[in-house]
C-alpha positions as CSV (number, residue, x, y, z in Angstrom):
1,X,0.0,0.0,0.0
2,X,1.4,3.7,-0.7
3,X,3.3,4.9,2.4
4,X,0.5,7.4,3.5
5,X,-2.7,5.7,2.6
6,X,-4.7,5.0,6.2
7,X,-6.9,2.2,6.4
8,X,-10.5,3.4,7.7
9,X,-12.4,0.1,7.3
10,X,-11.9,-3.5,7.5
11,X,-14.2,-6.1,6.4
12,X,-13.7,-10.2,6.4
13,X,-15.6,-12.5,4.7
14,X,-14.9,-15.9,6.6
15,X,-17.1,-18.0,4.5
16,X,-14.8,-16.8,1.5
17,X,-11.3,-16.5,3.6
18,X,-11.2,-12.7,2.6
19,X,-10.0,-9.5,4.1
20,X,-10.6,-6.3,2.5
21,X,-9.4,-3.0,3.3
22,X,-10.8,0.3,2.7
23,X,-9.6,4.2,2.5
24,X,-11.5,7.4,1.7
25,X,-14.7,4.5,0.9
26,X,-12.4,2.7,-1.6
27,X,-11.6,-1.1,-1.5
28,X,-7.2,-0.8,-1.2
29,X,-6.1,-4.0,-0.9
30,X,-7.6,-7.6,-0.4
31,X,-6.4,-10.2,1.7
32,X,-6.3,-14.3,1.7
33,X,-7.0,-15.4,5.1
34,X,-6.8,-18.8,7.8
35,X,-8.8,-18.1,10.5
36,X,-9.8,-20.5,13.8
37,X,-9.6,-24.1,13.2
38,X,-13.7,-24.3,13.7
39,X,-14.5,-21.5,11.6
40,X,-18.3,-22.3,11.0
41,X,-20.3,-20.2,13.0
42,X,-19.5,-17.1,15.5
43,X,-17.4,-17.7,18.4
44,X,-19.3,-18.3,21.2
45,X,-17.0,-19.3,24.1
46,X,-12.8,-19.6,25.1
47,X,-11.5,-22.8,23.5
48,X,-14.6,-22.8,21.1
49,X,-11.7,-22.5,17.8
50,X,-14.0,-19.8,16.0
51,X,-13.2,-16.5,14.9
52,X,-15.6,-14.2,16.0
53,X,-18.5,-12.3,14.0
54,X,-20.1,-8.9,14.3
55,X,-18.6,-5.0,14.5
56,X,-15.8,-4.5,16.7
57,X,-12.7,-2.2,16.5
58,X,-9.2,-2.4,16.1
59,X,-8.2,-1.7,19.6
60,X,-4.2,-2.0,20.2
61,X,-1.7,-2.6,18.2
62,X,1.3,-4.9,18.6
63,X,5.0,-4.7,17.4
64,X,6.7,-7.4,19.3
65,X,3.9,-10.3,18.8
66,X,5.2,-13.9,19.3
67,X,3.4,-14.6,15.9
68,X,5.4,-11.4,14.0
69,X,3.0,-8.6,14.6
70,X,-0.8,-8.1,15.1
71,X,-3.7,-6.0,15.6
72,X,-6.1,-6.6,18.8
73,X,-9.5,-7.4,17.8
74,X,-12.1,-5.6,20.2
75,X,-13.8,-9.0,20.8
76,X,-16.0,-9.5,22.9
77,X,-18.7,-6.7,22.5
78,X,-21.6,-6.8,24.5
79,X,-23.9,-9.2,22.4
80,X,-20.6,-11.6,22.4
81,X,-20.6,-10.9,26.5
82,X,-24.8,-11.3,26.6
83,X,-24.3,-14.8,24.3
84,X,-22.0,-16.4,26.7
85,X,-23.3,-15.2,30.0
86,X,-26.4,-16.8,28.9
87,X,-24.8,-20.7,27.7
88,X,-22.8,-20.2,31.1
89,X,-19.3,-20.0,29.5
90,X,-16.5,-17.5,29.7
91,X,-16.6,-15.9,26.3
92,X,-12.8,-15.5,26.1
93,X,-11.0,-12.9,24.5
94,X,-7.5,-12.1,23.0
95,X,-8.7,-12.1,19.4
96,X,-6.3,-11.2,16.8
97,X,-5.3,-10.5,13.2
98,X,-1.5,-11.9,13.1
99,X,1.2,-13.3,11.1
100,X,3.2,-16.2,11.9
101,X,5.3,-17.4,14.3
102,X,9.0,-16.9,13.1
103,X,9.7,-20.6,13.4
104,X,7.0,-21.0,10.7
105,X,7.6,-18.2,8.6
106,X,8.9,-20.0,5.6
107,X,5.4,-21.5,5.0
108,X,4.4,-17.9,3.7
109,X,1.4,-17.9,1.7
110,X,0.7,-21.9,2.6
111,X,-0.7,-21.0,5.8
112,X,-3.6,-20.3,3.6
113,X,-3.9,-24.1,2.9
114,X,-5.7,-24.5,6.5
115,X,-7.5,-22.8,9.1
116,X,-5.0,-23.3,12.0
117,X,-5.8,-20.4,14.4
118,X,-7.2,-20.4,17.9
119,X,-10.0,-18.0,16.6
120,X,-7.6,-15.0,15.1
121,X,-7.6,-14.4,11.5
122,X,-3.9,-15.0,10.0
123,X,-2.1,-13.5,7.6
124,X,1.5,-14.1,6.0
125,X,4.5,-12.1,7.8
126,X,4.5,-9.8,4.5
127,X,1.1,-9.4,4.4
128,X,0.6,-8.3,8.6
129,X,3.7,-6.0,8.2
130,X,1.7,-4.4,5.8
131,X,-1.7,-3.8,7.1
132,X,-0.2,-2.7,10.4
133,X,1.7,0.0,9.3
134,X,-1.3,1.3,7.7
135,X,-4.4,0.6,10.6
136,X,-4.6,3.1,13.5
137,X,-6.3,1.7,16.7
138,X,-10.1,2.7,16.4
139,X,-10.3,1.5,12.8
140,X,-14.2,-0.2,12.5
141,X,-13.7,-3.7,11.9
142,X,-16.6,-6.0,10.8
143,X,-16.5,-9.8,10.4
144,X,-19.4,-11.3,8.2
145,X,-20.3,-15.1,8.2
């Protein structure tokens, strides 16, 4: 992405493993994604293995990420807190979009070839170095089935 271009809006598709980023209203990149290992459905508990759905913000950033980078995921909002208060479960937290873990690195774009996460959405090393330099905290983020 050009050096001074902000990202204002993310959307992913999980049902189609895609990412897109917006500026000034206009789609600026589009992203291949893995995301939870039990990606059907919206996360509904800790340990559940989905990636959360619904309207959240980007809400910290991280430089120094065991998996090379990554952007907190406001997860969860109050529906996500109403949903597991009312199944009795802790709804968990700690959601993430993230690279990979320098060990793994050299898998690049074949971490694509699975959905391997704990619930985060997962990006190559490239691909997260990227996007972070380009999304400030507060930037809306929805995730669609």
């Amino acid at each position: 992405m050009p050096e001074n271009l902000i990202v204002e809006r993310i959307i992913v598709e999980k049902g189609r493993r895609r990412m897109t980023v917006y500026s000034k209203g206009l789609s600026v990149r589009t992203y291949s994604i893995s995301l939870g290992s039990e990606p059907s459905g919206a996360k509904e508990f800790e340990g559940d293995m989905r990636t959360p759905e619904g309207e959240y913000i980007i809400d910290s950033k991280n430089y120094n990420s065991r998996f090379f980078r990554n952007l907190g995921i406001s997860y969860p909002n109050s529906t996500d807190l109403k949903n597991a208060k009312n199944i009795g479960r802790n709804p968990g937290g700690d959601i993430k979009i993230h690279g990979m873990q320098s060990k793994y690195a050299f898998i690049g774009k074949f971490q694509r070839l699975s959905d391997w996460t704990n619930g985060c959405i997962a990006l190559t090393n490239v691909e997260i170095e990227d996007l972070f330099n380009h999304v400030p905290v507060g930037t809306p983020i929805t995730i669609k089935p």
